[in-house]
C-alpha positions in Angstrom: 35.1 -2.2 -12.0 34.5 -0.6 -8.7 33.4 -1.0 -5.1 30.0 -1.9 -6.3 30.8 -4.2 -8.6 33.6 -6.9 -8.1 35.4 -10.3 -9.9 36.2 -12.9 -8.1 37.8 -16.5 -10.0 36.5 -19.8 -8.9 38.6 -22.5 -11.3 37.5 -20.9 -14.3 34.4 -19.0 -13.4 34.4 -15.7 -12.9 31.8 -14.5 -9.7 30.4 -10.8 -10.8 29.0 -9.4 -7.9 27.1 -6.2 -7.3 27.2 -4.9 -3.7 25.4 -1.6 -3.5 23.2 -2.3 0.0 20.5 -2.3 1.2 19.2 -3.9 -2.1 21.4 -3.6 -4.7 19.8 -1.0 -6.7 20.6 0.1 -10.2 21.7 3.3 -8.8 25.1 5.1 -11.0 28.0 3.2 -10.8 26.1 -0.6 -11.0 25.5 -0.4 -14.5 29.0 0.8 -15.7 30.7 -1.5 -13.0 28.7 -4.4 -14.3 29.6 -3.2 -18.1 33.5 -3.2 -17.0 33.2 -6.3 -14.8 31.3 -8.6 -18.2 33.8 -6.9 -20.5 36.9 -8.0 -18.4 35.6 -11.6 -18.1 34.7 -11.7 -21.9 38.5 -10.8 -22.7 40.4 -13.1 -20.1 40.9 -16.7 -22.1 41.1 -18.6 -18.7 37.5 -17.7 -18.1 34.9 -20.5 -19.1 31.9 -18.8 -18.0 30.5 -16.0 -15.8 28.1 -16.1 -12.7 26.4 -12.7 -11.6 25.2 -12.8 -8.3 24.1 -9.7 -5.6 25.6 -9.4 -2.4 23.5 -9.5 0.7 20.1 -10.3 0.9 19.1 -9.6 -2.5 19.8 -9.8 -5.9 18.8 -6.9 -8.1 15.6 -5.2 -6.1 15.2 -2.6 -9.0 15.7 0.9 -10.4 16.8 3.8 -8.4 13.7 5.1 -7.5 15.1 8.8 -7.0 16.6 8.8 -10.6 13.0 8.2 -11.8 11.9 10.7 -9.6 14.1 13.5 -11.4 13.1 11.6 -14.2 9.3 12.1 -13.6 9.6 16.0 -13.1 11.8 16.3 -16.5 15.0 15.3 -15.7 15.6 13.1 -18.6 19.1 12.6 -18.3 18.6 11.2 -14.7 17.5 7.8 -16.8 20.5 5.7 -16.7 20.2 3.7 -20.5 21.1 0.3 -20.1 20.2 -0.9 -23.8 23.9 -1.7 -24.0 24.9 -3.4 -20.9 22.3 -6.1 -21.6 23.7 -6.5 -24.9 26.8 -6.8 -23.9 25.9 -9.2 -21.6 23.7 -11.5 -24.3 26.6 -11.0 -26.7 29.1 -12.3 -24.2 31.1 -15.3 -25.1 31.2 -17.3 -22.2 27.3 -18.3 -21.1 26.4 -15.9 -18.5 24.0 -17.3 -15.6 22.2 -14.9 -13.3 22.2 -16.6 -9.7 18.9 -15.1 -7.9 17.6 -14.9 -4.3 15.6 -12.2 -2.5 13.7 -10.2 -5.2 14.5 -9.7 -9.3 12.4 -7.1 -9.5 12.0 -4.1 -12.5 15.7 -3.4 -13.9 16.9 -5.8 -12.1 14.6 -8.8 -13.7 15.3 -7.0 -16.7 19.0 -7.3 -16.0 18.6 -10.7 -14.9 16.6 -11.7 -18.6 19.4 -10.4 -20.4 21.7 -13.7 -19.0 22.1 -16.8 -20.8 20.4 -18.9 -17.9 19.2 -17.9 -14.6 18.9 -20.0 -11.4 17.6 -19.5 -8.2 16.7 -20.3 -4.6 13.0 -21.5 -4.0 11.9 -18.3 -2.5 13.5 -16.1 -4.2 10.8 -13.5 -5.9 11.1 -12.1 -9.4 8.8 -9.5 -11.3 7.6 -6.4 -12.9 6.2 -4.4 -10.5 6.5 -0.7 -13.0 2.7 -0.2 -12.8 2.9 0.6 -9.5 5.3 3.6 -9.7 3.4 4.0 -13.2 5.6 4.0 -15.9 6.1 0.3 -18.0 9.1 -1.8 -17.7 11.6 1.1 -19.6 14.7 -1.6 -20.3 13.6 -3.8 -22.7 11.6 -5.8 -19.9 8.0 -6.1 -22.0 10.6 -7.5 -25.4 12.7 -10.0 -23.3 9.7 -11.4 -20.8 7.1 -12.3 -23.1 9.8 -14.1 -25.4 10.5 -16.3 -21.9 7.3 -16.8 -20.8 4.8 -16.2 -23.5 2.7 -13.2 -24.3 0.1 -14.8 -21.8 2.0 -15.0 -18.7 3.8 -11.6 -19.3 0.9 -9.4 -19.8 -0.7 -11.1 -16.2 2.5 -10.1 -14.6 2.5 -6.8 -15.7 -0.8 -5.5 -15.5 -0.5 -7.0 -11.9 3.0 -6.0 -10.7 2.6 -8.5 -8.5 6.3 -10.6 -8.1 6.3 -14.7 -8.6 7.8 -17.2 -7.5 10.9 -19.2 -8.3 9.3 -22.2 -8.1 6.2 -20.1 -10.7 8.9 -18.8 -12.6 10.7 -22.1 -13.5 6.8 -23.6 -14.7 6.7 -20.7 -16.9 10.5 -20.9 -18.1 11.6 -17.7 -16.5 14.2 -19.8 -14.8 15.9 -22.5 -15.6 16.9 -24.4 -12.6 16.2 -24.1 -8.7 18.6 -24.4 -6.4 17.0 -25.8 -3.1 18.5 -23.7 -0.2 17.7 -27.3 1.9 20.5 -28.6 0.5 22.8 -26.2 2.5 24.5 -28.7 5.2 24.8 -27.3 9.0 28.0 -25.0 8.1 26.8 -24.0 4.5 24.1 -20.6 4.5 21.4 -20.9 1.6 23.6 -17.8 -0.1 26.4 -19.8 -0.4 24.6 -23.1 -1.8 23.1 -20.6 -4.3 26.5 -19.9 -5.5 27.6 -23.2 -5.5 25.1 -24.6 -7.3 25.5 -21.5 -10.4 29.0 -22.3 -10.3 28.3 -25.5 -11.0 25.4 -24.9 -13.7 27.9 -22.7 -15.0 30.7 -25.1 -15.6 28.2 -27.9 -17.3 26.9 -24.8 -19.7 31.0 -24.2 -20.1 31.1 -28.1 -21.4 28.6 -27.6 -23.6 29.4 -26.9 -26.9 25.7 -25.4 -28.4 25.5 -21.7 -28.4 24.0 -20.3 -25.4 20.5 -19.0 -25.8 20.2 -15.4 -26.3 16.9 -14.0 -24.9 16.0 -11.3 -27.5 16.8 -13.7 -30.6 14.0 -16.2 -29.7 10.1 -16.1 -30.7 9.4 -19.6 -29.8 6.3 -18.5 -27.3 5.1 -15.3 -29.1 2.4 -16.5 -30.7 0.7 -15.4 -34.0 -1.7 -12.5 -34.1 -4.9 -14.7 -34.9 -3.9 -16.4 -31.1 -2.7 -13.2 -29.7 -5.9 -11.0 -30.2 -7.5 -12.2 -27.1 -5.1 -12.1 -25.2 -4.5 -8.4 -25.9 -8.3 -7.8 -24.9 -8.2 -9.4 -21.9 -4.9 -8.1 -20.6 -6.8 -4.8 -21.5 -9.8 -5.8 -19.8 -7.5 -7.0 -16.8 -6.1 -3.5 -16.8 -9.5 -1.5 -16.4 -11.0 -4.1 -14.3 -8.4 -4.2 -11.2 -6.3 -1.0 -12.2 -9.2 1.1 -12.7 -8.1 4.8 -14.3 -4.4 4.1 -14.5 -2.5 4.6 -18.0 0.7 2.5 -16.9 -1.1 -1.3 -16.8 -3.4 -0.7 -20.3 -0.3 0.8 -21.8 2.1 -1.8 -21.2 -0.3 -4.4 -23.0 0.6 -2.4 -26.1 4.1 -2.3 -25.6 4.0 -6.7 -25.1 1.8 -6.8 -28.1 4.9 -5.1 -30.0 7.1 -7.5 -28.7 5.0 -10.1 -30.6 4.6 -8.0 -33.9 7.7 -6.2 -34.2 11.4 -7.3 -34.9 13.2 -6.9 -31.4 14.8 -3.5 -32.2 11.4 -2.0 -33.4 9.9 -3.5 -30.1 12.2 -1.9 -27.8 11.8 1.6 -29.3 8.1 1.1 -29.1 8.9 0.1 -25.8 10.6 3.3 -24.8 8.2 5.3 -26.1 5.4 4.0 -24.3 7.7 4.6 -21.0 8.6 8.2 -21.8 4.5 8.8 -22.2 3.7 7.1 -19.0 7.2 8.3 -16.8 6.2 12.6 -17.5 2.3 11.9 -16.7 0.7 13.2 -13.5 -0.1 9.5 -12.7 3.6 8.4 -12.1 4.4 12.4 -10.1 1.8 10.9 -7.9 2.6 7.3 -7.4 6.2 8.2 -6.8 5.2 10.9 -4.1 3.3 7.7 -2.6 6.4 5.6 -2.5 8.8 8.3 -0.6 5.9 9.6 1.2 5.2 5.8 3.0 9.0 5.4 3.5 9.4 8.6 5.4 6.2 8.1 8.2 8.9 6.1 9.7 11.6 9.5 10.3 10.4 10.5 13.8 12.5 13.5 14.8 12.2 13.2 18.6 12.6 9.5 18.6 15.5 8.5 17.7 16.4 5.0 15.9 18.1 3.8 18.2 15.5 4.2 21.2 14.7 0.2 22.7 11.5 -1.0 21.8 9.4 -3.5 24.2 9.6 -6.9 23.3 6.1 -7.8 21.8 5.4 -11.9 21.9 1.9 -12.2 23.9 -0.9 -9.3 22.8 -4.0 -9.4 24.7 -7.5 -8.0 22.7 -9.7 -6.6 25.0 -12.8 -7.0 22.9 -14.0 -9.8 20.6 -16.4 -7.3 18.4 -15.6 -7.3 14.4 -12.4 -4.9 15.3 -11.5 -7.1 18.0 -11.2 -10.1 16.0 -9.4 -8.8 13.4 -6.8 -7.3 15.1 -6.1 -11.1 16.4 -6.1 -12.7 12.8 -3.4 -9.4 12.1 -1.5 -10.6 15.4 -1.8 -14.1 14.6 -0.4 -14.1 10.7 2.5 -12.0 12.2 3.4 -15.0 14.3 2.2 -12.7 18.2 0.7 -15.2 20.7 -3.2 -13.9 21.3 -5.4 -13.7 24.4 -8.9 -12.8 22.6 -11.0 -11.2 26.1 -14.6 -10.8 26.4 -17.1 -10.3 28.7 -19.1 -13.7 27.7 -18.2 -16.8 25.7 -21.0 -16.1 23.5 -18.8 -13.1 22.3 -15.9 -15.2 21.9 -17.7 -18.2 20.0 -18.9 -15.5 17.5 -15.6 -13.8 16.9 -13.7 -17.6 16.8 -16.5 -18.5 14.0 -16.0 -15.2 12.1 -12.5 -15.9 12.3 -12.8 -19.1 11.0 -14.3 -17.8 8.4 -12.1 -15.3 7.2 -9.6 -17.9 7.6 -11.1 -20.1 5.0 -12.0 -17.6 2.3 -8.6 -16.9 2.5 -7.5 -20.3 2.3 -9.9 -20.7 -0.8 -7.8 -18.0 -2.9 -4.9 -19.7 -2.0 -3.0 -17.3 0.4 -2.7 -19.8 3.2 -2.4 -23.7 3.2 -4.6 -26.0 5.5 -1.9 -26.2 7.8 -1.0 -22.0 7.8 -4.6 -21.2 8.8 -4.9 -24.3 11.3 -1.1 -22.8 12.8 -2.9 -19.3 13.0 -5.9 -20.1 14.5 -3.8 -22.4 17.0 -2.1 -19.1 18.2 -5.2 -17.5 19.1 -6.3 -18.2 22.9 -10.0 -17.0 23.8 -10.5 -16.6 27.9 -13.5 -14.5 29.6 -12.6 -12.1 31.6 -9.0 -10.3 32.5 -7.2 -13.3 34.6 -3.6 -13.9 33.4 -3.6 -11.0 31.4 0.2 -10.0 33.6 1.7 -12.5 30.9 0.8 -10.3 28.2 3.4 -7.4 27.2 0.8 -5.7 24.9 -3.0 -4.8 25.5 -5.1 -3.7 22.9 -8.4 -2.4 23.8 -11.2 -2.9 21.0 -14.5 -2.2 22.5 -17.3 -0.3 21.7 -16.6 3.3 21.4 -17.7 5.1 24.8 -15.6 7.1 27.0 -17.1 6.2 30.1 -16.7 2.5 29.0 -13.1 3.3 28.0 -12.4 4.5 30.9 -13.5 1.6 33.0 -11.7 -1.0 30.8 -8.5 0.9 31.5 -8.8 1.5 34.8 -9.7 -2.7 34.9 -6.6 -3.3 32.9 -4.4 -1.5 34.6 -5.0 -3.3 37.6 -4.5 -6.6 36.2 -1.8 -6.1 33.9 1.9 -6.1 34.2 3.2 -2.5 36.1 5.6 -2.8 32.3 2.4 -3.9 30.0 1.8 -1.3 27.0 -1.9 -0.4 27.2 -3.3 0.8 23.5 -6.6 1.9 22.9 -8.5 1.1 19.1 -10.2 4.1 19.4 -11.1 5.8 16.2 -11.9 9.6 17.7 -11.7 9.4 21.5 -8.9 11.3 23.2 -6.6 9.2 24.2 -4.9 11.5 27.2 -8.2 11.1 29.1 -8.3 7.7 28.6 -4.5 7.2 30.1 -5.6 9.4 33.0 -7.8 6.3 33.9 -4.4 4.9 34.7 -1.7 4.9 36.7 0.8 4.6 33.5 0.2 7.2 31.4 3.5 6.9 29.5 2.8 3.8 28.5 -0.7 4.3 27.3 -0.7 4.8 23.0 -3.3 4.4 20.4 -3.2 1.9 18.0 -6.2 2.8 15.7 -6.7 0.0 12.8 -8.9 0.4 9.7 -11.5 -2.3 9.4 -11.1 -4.9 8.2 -8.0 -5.2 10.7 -6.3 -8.0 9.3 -6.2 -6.5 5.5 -6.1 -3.1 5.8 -2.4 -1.5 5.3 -2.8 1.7 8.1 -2.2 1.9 11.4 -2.6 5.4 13.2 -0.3 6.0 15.9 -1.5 8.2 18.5 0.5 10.0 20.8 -0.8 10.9 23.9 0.5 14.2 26.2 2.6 12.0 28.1 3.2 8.2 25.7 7.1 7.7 26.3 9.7 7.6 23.0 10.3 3.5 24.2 6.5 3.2 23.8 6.1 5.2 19.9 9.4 3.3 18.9 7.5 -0.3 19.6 4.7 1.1 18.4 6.3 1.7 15.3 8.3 -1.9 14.7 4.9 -3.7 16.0 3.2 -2.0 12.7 6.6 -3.3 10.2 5.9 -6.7 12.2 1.8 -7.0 11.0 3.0 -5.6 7.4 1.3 -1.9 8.1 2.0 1.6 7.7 2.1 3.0 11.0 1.5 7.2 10.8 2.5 9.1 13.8 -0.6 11.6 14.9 -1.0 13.8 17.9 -3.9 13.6 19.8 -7.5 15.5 19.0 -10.6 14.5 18.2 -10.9 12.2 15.3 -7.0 12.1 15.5 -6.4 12.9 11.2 -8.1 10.3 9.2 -11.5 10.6 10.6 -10.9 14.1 11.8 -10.8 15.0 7.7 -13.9 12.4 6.8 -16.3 14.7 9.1 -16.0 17.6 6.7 -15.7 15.8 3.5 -18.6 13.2 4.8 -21.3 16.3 5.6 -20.6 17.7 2.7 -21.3 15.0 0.3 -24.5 15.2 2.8 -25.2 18.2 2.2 -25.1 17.5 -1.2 -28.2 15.1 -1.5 -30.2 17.4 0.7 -29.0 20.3 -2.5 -30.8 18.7 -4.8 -28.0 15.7 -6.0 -28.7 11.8 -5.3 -26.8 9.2 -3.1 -26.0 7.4 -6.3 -24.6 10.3 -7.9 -22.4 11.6 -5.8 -21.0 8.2 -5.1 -20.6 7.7 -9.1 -18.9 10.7 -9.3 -16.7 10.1 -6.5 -15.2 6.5 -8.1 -15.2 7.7 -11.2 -12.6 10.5 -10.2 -10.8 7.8 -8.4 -12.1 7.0 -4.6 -11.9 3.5 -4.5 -15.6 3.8 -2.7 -18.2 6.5 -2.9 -19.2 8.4 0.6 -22.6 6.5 1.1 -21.6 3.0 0.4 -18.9 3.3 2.8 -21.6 5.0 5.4 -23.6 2.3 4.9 -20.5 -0.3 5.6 -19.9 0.7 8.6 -22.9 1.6 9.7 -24.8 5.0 9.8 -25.5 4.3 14.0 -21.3 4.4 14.2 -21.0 7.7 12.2 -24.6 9.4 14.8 -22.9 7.9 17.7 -19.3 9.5 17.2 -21.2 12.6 16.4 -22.7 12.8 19.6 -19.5 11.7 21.3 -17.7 14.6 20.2 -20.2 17.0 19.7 -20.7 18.1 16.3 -23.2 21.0 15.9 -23.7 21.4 19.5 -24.7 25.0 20.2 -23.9 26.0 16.8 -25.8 28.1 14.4 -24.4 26.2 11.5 -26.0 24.0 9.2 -26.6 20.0 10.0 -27.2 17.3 7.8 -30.5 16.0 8.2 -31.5 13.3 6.4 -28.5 11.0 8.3 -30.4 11.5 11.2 -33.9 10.2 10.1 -32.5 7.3 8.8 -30.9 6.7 12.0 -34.2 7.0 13.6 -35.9 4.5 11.2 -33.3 2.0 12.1 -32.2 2.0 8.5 -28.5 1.3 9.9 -27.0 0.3 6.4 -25.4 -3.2 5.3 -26.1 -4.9 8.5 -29.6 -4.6 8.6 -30.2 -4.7 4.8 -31.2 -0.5 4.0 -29.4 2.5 4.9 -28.7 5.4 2.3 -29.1 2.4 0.1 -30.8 -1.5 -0.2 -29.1 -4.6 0.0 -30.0 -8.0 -1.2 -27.9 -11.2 -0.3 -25.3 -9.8 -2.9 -24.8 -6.8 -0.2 -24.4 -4.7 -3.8 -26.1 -0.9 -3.2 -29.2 -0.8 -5.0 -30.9 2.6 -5.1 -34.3 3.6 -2.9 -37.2 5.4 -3.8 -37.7 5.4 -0.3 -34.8 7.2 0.6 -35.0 9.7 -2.4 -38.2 10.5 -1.5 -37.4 11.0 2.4 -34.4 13.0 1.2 -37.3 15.0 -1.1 -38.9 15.6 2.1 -36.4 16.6 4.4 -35.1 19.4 2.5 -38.2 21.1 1.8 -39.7 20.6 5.2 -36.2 22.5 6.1 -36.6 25.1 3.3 -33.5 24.0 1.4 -33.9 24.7 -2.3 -33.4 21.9 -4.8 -31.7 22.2 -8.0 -29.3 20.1 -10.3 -26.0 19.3 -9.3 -22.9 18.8 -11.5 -20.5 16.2 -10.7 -17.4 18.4 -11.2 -19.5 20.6 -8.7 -19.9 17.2 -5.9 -15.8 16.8 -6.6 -14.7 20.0 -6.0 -16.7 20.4 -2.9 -15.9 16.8 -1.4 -12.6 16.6 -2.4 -11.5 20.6 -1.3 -14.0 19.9 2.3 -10.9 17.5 2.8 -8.0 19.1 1.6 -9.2 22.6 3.8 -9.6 20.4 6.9 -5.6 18.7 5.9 -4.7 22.2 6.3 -6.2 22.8 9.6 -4.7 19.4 10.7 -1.0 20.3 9.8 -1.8 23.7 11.8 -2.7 22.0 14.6 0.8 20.0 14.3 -1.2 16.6 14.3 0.9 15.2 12.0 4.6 15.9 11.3 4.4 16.1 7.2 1.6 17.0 4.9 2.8 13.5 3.3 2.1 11.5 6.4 -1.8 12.6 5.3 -1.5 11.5 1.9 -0.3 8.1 3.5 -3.3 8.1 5.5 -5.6 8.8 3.3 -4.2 6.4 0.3 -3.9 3.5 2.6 -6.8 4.1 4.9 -9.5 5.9 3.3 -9.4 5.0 -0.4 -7.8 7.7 -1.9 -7.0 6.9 -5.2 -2.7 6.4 -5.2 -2.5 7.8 -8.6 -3.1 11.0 -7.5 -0.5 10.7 -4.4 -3.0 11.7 -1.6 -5.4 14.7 -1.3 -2.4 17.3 -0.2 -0.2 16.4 -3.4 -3.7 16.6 -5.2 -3.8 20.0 -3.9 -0.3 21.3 -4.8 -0.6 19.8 -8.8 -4.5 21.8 -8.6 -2.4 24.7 -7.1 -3.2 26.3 -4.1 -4.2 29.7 -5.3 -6.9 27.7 -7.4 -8.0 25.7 -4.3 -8.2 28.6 -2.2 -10.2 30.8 -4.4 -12.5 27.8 -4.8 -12.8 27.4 -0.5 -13.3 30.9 -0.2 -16.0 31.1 -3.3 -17.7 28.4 -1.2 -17.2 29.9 1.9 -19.2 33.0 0.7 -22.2 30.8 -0.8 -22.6 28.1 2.3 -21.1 29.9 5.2 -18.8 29.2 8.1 -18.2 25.5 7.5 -16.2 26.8 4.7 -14.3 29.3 6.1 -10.3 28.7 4.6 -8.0 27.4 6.2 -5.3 29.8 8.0 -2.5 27.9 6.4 -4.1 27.1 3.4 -4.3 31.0 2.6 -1.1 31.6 3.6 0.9 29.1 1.2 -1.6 30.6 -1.3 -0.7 34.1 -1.3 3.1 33.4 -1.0 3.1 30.8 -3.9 4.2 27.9 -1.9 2.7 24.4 -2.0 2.3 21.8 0.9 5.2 20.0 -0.8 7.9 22.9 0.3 5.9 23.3 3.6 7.7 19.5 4.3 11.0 20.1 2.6 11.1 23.6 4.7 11.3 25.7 1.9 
């Protein structure tokens, strides 16, 4: 044993339990403690069964994620083997019963399937979420699950990574009792009735005399290959439908399907093989960059943990637009009280039905009840005008974006809000220390820039102004854990870093059509290398007039001798606005699916030899290399101008906020595993056939000629 792993005897049951916080983690030292700990009980006569349970607030949350890391770049030996452990623990003697609340999730579900019996509290979560880092389930999880569940029910939980319930898991026989955590009296936590109730599961499997099940030994629910074939198809069909270009979630329905044709030894070296493939790809590099990358926006070096954050329970929206509204619903599901303020109750009757709306579609795929969306809406409070807004401890502007308009708003709230209220602006571009200046409280004046729609979409921007206190970022911060975002830290300039990198990347793809390629193609080639949406259907979602107007606001091509897209601007001008009013770069029927225009191909025709741009085919690798680099050059500019603290804090914007595929861990990791000498010959080869827009970055020549990546830019090297 050892400090992670200790025995404790209840009348004949021996209590394993794992305490390696915050989440129990198969990290070194859990695995042998555990191996020591079964092997102990399995010895000692007065020991009538065994009860493994983990410590705090979780049961087994997974793998070590920075032993697959070293894992990932070739450090095989980092991969702790626990082939024999779970043995051991099927083998045991006494019946073993896993007791299960927070999350059983990867090794530690795998651990978990290993017992004799498992219980569990009602909400306790269980799953294998591999595809996500993508690799496969690499200890024996894709043999033991399906032989639980069926071949059926695994592959949809694997392809998915997406966790269950317990109350899901018992239907499907993944566990076999719940424990209801109601049934813990006024002195009694639900942890403890958990253990009570596997103790005493545990004693009644002690009294009975059958042999305890052992997971691997049964093939009662793996069907026959005749009954099987489908299912194999669709899981693959599953796998390229929602987890488009990734290897991890097709390959794993290969290593189930050997499960259910192969003797359980066989399976299992299938099964490792499959997971060595998928563990030393570029896919799983990437989505484990991903993974550290999100958990470190959170490591602000000038604010320190411990700085107080405002206490956030009444947000007022200032603005009842499409933004507006969503920002409410995001409020609302996260428990806030909401003020929704407009300027009419038109405004407000609008936004209430849209929310309504949203509500109910949601309700329809069955991630609220009745009662959760009826609760939501009930927390949402719609008033005209800024009376009673001193009760709020939170404003968040949301109205159209103007500066002069901004400016007024502020000024107006100001007045009317508490002298301790946190004023935040939605702006998407606008510089945020003019805005404060409108104000007599610029430290407590912060951007709060959500990604439409507001009450899905995982980023939350964080802009700091010149003057934004540490108090203010730090509840800035927890108020983005509290709505289930990712809140990036940014610095203050115009287009902050999201949409400051989409200008380049969007005129280029521009450019593009007016060279000769066509809206269709440069969106096909742009999903089919992995961006969950191509350039122009996302133009035309959120309309062309936004993208003309925020070009004017912060003058783009003013006074400049370089070239401007053109054909943007006549459609602008024909009102040809995009999804809302039914053609933009594309058409749209009452399926609001992009169908391609004559119209426009022809204007784009036009356009470019009125301008004397000559025409000629275009290669997709050709529309990659210059979207994709347009971005990555302006990244580079953005960590000169100290914007953002990490080159990873971009790749956590752009996977979360702008569709960048996750499987390639965000456009500056994309750049390092490219290599920045390649990328920077192929700017500066660019920047000698178009011009000045592609003039290289300062930085990204640098790292270039010194052999350094973005990567040791973060860690300082």
């Amino acid at each position: 044993m050892s400090e992670l792993v200790t025995v404790e005897h209840r009348d004949g049951i021996a209590v394993i339990r794992i305490d390696n916080p915050p989440v129990n983690a198969l990290s070194a030292g859990v695995p042998e403690g555990l191996a020591a700990a079964v092997a102990q009980t399995s010895r000692d006569p007065d020991v009538r069964a065994v009860v493994i349970i983990g410590a705090g607030r979780t049961f087994i949350a997974g793998a070590d994620i920075k032993e697959l890391e070293r894992a990932a770049w070739g450090e095989d030996a980092a991969l702790p083997d626990i082939h024999d452990l779970l043995q051991q623990i099927e083998d045991c003697p006494r019946p073993v019963v896993m007791a299960l609340h927070g999350t059983a999730l990867g090794g530690g579900l795998e651990v978990a399937m290993a017992g004799h019996y498992r219980v569990a509290l009602s909400d306790a979560r269980m799953g294998q979420p591999e595809v996500n880092l993508g690799i496969i389930p690499g200890a024996e999880g894709t043999q033991r699950l399906p032989r639980l569940v069926g071949v059926e029910k695994a592959i949809a939980m694997c392809v998915s990574g997406k966790p269950i319930t317990a109350l899901h898991a018992r239907q499907h026989g993944l566990v076999d009792r719940i424990i209801d955590s109601g049934d813990a009296g006024a002195d009694r936590d639900a942890y403890g009735t958990l253990l009570d109730g596997a103790i005493a599961f545990a004693r009644d499997a002690a009294a009975d005399n059958r042999e305890h099940p052992k997971t691997r030994e049964r093939r009662d629910r793996l069907g026959d290959p005749e009954s099987n074939a489908p299912l194999y198809a669709a899981g693959r069909e599953l796998a390229a439908t929602t987890r488009r270009h990734m290897l991890a979630p097709r390959a794993v329905v290969g290593a189930i399907e050997a499960a259910a044709t192969l003797p359980f030894d066989k399976g299992c070296e299938r099964e490792h093989e499959i997971f060595l493939e998928c563990v030393r790809s570029e896919q799983c590099k990437a989505l484990i960059h991903a993974f550290f990358a999100e958990r470190s926006v959170s490591r602000l070096p000038d604010v320190p943990k411990d700085t107080p954050a405002h206490p956030i329970t009444t947000v007022a929206i200032v603005g009842a637009g499409t933004m507006g509204g969503g920002i409410a619903m995001a409020c609302a599901n996260a428990g806030i009280t909401v003020v929704l303020v407009d300027a009419t109750e038109q405004a407000l009757e609008t936004a209430a039905a849209t929310i309504r709306r949203n509500y109910d579609r949601s309700m329809k795929r069955g991630r609220f009840t009745p009662e959760g969306v009826e609760e939501r809406i009930g927390r949402i409070r719609r008033q005209v005008g800024y009376a009673g807004l001193d009760r709020a401890d939170l404003v968040i502007e949301a109205v159209f974006e103007n500066m002069a308009l901004k400016k007024q708003v502020f000024a107006d709230l100001d007045a009317a809000a508490r002298p301790d209220c946190i004023l935040a602006t939605n702006t998407s571009t606008l510089n945020i220390d003019e805005i404060a200046a409108a104000t007599s409280r610029p430290p407590l004046v912060i951007g709060l820039h959500f990604f439409s729609p507001a009450n899905v979409m995982r980023l939350l921007e964080i802009v700091r102004g010149a003057a934004t206190g540490k108090d203010v970022i730090a509840t800035a911060m927890a108020l983005a854990k509290r709505l289930g975002k990712v809140g990036v830290l940014v610095g203050n300039g115009p287009g902050f870093v999201g949409n400051r990198m989409m200008f380049p990347y969007m005129y280029e793809t521009q450019f593009l059509v007016e060279d000769g390629a066509t809206p269709q193609q440069v969106d096909a080639a742009l999903t089919d290398w992995g961006m969950a949406m191509g350039m122009f259907a996302v133009d035309d979602m959120a309309g062309l007039d936004v993208g003309h107007r925020v070009k004017q606001e912060l003058g783009h091509f003013e006074g400049s001798a370089d070239r401007r897209p053109l054909v943007h601007e006549r459609l602008v001008e024909m009102g040809r606005l995009g999804q809302k009013t039914g053609k933009g770069w594309y058409r749209y029927g009452d399926d609001r699916k992009p169908q391609p225009d004559p119209d426009v191909l022809a204007l784009i025709e036009r356009t470019a030899t009125a301008a004397g741009i000559p025409r000629r085919s275009i290669s997709n690798d050709e529309i990659v290399e210059r979207a994709i680099f347009a971005l990555i050059n302006e990244g580079a500019r953005v960590l000169e101008d100290r914007l953002v603290l990490r080159a990873s804090d971009i790749d956590v914007i752009y996977v979360n906020g702008y569709g960048f595929p996750a499987w390639r861990g965000g456009p500056m990791f994309f750049a390092d595993r490219v290599g920045l000498s390649k990328v920077y010959d192929r700017v500066s080869a660019f920047h000698r056939e178009f011009g000045s827009r592609w003039t290289p970055a300062p930085l990204l020549e640098r790292l270039a000629r010194e052999g350094r990546s973005f990567g040791d830019l973060d860690r300082g090297v």
